[in-house]
MIDO-416013 format. One record per residue (C-alpha): residue in one letter; y negated, z negated, x negated. Coordinates in Angstrom, 1 decimal. Each point is the difference from the previous one (the first is absolute). Example, Ala and Ser with C-alpha at 12.3 -4.5 7.8 and 13.67 -1.06 7.14 Angstrom:
<rs>
+---+--------+--------+--------+
: r :     c2 :     c3 :     c1 :
+---+--------+--------+--------+
: A :    4.5 :   -7.8 :  -12.3 :
: S :   -3.4 :    0.7 :   -1.4 :
+---+--------+--------+--------+
</rs>
This chain:
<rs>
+---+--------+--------+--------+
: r :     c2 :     c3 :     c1 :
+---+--------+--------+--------+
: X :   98.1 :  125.9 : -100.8 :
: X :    2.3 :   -2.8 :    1.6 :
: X :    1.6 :   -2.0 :   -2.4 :
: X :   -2.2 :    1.1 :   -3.2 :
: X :   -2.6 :   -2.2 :   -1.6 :
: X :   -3.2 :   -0.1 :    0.0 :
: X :    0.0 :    0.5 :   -4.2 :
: X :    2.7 :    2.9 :    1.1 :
: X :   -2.6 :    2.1 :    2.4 :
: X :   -2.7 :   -0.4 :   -2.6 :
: X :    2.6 :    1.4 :   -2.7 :
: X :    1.2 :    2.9 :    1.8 :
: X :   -3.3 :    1.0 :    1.7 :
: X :   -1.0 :   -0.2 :   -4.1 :
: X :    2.6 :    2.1 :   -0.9 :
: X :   -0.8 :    2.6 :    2.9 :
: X :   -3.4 :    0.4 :   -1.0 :
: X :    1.4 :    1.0 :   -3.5 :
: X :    1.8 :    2.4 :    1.0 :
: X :   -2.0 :    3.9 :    0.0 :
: X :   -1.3 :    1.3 :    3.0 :
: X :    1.4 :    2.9 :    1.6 :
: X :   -1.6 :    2.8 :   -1.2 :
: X :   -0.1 :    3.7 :    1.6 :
: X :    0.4 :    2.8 :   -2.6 :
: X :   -3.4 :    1.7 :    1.0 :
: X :   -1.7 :   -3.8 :   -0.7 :
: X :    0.7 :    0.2 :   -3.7 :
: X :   -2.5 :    0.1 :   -2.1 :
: X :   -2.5 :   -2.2 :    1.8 :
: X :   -1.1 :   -0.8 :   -3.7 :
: X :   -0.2 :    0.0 :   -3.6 :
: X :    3.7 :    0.3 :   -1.4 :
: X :    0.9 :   -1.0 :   -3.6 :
: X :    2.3 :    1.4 :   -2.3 :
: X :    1.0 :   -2.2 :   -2.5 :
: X :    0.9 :    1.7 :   -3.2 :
: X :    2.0 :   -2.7 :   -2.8 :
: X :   -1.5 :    1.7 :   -2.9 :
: X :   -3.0 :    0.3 :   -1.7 :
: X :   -1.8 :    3.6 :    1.1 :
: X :    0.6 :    3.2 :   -1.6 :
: X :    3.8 :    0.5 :   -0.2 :
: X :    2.1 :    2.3 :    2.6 :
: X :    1.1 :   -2.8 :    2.5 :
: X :   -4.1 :   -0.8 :    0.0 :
: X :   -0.5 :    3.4 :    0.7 :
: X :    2.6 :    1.0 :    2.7 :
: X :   -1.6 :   -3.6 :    1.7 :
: X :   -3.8 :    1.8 :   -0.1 :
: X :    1.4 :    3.5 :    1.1 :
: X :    1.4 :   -1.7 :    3.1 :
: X :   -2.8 :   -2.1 :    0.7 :
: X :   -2.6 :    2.0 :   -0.6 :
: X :    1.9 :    2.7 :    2.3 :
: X :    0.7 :   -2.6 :    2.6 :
: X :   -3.7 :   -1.1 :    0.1 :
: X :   -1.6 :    3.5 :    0.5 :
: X :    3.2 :    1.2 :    2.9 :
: X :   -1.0 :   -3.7 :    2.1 :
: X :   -3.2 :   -0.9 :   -0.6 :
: X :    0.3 :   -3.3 :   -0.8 :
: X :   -0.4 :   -1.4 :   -3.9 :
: X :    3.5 :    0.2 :   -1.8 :
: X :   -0.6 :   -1.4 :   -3.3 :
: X :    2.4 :   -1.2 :   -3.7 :
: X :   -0.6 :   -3.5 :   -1.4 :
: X :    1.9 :    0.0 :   -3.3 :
: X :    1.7 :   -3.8 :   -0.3 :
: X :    1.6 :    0.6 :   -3.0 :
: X :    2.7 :   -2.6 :   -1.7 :
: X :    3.2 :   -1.4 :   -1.1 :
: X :    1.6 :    3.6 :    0.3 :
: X :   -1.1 :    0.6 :    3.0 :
: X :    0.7 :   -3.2 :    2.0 :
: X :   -3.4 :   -1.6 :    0.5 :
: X :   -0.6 :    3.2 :    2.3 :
: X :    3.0 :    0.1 :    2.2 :
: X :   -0.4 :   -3.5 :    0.4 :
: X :   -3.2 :    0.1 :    1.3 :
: X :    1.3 :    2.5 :    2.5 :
: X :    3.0 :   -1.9 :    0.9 :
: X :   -2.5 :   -2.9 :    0.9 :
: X :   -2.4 :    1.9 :    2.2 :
: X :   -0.3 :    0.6 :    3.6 :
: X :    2.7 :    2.7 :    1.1 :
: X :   -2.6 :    1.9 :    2.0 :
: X :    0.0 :    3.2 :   -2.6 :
: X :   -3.5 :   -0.7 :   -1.3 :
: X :    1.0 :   -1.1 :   -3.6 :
: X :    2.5 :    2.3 :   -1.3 :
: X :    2.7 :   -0.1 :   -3.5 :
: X :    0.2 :    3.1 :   -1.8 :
: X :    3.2 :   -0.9 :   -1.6 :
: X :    2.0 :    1.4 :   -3.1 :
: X :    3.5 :    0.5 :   -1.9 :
: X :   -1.1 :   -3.7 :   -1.5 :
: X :    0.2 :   -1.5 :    3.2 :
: X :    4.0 :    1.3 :    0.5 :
: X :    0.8 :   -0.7 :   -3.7 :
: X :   -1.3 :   -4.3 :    0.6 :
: X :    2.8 :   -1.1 :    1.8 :
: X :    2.0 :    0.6 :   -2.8 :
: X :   -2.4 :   -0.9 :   -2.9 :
: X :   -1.9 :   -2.7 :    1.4 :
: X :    1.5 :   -3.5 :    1.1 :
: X :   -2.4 :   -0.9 :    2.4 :
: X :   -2.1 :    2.2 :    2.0 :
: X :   -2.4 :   -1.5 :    2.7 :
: X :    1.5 :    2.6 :    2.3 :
: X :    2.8 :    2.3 :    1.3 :
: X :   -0.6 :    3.5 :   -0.1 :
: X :    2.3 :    1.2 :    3.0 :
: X :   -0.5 :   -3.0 :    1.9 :
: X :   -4.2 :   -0.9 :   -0.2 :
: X :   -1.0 :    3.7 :   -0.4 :
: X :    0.7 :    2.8 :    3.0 :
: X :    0.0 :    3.3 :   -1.6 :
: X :   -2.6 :    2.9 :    1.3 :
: X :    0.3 :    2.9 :   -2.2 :
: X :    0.7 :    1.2 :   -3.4 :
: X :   -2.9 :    0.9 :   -2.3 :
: X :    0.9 :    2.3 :   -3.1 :
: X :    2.1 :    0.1 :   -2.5 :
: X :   -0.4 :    0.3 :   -3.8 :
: X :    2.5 :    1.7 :   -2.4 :
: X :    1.5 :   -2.3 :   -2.5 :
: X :    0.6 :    2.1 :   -3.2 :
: X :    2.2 :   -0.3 :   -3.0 :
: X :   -1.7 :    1.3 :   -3.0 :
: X :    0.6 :   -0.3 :   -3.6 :
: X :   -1.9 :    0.0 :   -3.6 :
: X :    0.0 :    3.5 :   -0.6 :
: X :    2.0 :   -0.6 :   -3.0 :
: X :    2.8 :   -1.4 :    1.4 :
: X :    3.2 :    1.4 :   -0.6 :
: X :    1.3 :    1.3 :    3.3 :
: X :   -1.9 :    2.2 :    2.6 :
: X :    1.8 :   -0.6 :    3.3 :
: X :    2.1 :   -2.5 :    1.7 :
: X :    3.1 :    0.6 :   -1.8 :
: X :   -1.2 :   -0.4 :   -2.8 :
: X :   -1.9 :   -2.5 :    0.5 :
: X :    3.1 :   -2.2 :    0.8 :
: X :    2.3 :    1.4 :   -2.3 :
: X :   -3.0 :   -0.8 :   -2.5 :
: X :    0.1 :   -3.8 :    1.2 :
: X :    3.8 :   -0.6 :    0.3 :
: X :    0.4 :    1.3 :   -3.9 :
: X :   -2.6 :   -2.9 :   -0.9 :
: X :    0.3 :   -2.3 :    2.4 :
: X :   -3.0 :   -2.4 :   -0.3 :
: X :   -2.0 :    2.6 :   -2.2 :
: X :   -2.4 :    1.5 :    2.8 :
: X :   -2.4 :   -1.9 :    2.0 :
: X :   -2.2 :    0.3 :    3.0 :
: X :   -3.5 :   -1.4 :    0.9 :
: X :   -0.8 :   -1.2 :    3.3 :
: X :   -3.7 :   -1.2 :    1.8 :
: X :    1.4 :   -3.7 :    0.0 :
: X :    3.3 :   -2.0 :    1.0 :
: X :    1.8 :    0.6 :    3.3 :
: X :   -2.4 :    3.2 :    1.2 :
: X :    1.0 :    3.2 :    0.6 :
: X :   -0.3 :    1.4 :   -2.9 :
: X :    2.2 :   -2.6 :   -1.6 :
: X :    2.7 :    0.3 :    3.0 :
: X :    0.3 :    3.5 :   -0.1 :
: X :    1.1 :    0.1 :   -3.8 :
: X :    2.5 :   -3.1 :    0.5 :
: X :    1.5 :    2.3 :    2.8 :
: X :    0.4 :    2.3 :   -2.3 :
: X :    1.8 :   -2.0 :   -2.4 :
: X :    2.3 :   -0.7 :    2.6 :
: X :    0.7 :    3.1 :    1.4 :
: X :    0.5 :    1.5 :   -3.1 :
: X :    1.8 :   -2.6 :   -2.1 :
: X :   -2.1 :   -0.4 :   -3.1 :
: X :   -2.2 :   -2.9 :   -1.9 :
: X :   -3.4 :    0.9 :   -0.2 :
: X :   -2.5 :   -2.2 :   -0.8 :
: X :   -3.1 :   -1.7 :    2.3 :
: X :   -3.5 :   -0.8 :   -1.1 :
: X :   -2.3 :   -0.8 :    2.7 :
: X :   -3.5 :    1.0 :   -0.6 :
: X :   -3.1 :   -1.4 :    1.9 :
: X :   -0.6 :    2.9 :    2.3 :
: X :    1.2 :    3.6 :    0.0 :
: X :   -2.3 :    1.7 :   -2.4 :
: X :    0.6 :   -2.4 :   -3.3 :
: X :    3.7 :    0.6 :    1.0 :
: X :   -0.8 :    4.1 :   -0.2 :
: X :   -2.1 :   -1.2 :   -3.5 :
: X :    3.0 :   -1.2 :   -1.4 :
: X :    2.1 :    3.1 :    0.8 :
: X :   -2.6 :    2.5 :   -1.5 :
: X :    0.2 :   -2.4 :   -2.9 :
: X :    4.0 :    0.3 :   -0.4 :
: X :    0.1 :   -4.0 :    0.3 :
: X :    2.2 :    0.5 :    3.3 :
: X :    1.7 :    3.6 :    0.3 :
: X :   -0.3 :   -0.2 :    3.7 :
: X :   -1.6 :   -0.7 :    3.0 :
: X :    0.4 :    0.0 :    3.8 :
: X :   -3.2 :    0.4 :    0.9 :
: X :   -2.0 :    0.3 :    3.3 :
: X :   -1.4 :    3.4 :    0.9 :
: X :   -3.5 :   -0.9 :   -0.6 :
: X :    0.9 :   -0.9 :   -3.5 :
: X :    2.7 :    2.6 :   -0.8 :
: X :   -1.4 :    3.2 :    1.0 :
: X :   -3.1 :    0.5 :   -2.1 :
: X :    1.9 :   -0.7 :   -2.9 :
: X :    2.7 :    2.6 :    1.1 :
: X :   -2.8 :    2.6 :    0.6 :
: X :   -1.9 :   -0.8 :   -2.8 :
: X :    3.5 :    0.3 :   -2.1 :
: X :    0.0 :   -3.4 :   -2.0 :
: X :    3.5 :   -0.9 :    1.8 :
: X :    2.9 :    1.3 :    1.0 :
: X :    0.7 :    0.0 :    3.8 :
: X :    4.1 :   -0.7 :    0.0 :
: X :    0.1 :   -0.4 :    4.1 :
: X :   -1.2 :   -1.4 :    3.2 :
: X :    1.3 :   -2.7 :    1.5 :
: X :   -0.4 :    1.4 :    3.7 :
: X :    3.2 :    1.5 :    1.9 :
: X :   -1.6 :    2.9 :    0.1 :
: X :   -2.6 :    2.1 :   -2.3 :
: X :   -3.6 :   -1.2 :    0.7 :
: X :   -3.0 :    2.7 :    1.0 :
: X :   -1.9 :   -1.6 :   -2.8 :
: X :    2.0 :    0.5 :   -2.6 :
: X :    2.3 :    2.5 :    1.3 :
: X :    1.2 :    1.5 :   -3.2 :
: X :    1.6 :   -3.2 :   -1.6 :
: X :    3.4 :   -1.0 :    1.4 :
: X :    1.9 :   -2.5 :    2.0 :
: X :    2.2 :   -2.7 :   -1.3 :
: X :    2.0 :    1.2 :    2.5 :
: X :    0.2 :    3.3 :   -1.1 :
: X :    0.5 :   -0.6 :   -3.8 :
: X :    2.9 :   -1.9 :    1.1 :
: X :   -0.2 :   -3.7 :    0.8 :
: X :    1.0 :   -0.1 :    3.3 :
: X :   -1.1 :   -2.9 :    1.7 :
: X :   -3.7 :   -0.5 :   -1.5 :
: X :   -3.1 :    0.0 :    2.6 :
: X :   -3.2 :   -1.7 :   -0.9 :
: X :   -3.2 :    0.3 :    0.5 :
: X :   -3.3 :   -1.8 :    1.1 :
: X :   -1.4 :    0.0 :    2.9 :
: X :   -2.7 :   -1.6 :    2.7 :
: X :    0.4 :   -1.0 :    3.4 :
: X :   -2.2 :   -1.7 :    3.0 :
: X :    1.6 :   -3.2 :    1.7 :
: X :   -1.5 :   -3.0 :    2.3 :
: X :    0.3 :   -3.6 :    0.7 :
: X :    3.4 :    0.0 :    1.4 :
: X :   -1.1 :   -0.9 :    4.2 :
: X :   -2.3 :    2.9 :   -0.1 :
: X :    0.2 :    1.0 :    3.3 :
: X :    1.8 :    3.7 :    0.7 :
: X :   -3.1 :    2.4 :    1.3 :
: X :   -1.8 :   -1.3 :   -2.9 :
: X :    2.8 :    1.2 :   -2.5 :
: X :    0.6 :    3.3 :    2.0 :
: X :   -4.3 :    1.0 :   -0.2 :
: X :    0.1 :   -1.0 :   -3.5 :
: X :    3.4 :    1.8 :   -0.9 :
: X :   -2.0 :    3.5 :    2.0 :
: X :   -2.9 :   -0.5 :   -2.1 :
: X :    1.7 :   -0.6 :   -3.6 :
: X :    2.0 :    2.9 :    0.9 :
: X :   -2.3 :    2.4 :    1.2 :
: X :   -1.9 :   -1.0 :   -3.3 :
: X :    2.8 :    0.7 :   -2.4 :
: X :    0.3 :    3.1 :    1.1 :
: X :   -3.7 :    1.4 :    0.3 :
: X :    0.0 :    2.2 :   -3.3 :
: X :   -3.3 :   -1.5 :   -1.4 :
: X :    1.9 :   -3.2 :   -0.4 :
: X :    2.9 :    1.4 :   -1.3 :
: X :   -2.1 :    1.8 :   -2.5 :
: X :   -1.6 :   -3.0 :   -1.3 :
: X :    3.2 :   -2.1 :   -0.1 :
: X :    1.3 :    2.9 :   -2.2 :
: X :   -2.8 :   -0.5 :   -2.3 :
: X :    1.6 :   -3.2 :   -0.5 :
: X :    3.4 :    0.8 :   -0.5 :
: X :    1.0 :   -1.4 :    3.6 :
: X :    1.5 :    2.3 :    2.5 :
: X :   -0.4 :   -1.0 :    3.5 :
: X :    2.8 :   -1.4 :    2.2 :
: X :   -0.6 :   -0.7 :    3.6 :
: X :    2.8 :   -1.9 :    1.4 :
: X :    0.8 :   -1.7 :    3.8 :
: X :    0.0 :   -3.7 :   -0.3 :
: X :    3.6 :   -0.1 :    0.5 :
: X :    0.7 :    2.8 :   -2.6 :
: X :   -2.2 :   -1.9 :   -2.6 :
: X :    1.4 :   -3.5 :    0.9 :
: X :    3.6 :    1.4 :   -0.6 :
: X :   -1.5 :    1.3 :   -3.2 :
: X :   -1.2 :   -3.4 :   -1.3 :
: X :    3.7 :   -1.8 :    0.7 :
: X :    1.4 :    2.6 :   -2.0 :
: X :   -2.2 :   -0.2 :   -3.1 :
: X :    0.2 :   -3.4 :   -0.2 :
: X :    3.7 :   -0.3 :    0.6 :
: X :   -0.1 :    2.8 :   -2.9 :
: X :   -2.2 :   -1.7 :   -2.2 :
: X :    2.2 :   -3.4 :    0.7 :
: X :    2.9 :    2.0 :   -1.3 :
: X :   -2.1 :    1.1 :   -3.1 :
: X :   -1.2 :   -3.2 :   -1.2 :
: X :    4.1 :   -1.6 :    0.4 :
: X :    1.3 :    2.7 :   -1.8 :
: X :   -2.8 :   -0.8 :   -3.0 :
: X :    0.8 :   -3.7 :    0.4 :
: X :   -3.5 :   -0.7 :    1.1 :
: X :   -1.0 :   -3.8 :    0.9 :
: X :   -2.7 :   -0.3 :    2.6 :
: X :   -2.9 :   -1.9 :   -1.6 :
+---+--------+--------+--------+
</rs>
């Protein structure tokens, strides 16, 4: 203490009682933990968020409950997180939206690899490409054979400006070298209404969306957009395989923290998601839902995030995208 300040000891002993207590892995839960979900309820990220936490709460006997905090795509939530004690009581369920921001957004009230310490992958959700059944070409080829004799003839519906679903088929563009035309919708299923309706020919649409269409016949299914084929749709093609090399995307969930959460805290947490993911009632119900469940260490899913959003930063420069 020689030499500091009175004001000095008072600011450090402040800062020291901010900082988490050390915390045994067999301590955690002593409480109520909070998963905060950045959508409103019922879609698959929702869902893979109740699965774990209703899994979670049943295996430790301590309340594990979702508070939806929907808003601004997604933000309002992870800020919330990023703000809260990093003690691994309130929880993000993040999404594809949070690695396609940095690119799309100009200001975000956070960092995702450097306020956020990864836990575990969640699931994963097929992105689909599938067509007005009366479109002229019934495979990938085609397709952009189809698109490079009229360029600026075709175009694709997406759920809204700089999602997923609007990424995926500017990726495409790229990759493959032809003008097709965007026209973001307000959510997924008006952007599947217009398809059905011939007002855009395409879409690349979330699993949810896609694949009762596809069953039901209405669309064509032209290919996923997963490196390999997905069990829910295992009939329907890779990109990959129709031959555009390159072209992986797909949607997906994951768990993070504040980013001080302390270590034994993110190792009984990473156990428990894990151990969830992989019991088969919840991987039942997260097929119901088009999600399929993907359990990841915190380091495997943290390398994960730096590569979809150095993939989606890629993306949105190749499509001349200015962050808003």
């Amino acid at each position: 203490m020689k030499g500091m300040s009175r004001r000095g000891v008072i600011a450090s002993g402040g800062a020291l009682l901010a900082l988490p207590r050390t915390v045994r892995a067999d301590d955690y839960p002593a409480r109520r933990v909070t998963f905060i979900v950045p959508f409103p309820p019922g879609g698959p990220v929702d869902t893979t968020g109740r699965e774990i936490a209703q899994y979670l709460s049943s295996k430790w006997g301590q309340p594990v409950i979702v508070e939806n905090r929907p808003g601004a795509d997604a933000v309002i939530g992870a800020q919330n997180v990023a703000a809260s004690p990093p003690d691994g009581y309130t929880v993000l369920v993040c999404a594809i939206h949070h690695s396609v921001h940095p690119s799309v957004k100009a200001k975000l009230p956070y960092d995702l690899l450097k306020d956020f310490r990864p836990v575990s992958g969640g699931a994963t959700f097929p992105i689909i490409v599938v067509a007005n059944k009366d479109a002229p070409f019934d495979n990938v080829r085609e397709l952009i054979a189809y698109a490079k004799a009229n360029p600026g003839k075709l175009a694709y519906g997406s759920a809204g400006v700089g999602g997923g679903t609007h990424l995926a088929g500017e990726m495409f563009k790229s990759l493959a070298g032809v003008d097709i035309l965007h026209v973001a919708h307000r959510g997924s299923a008006p952007a599947m209404t217009s398809v059905l309706g011939n007002h855009v020919q395409l879409m690349f649409a979330d699993g949810p969306t896609a694949i009762p269409q596809v069953e039901a016949k209405t669309v064509k299914a032209i290919a996923v957009g997963s490196p390999r084929r997905s069990e829910l749709v295992p009939d329907i093609p890779t990109m990959i395989e129709e031959g555009l090399p390159g072209y992986e995307c797909y949607s997906w969930a994951g768990i993070v923290v504040p980013a001080a959460t302390p270590a034994p805290v993110v190792a009984r947490l990473n156990a428990g998601i894990v151990e969830a993911l992989r019991d088969p009632g919840v991987k039942e119900r997260l097929r119901r839902v088009a999600a399929e469940a993907a359990p990841q260490s915190p380091e495997e899913f943290g390398a994960f995030m730096a590569g979809e959003i150095a993939k989606w930063a890629k993306v949105a420069r190749d499509a001349k995208m200015t962050p808003e």
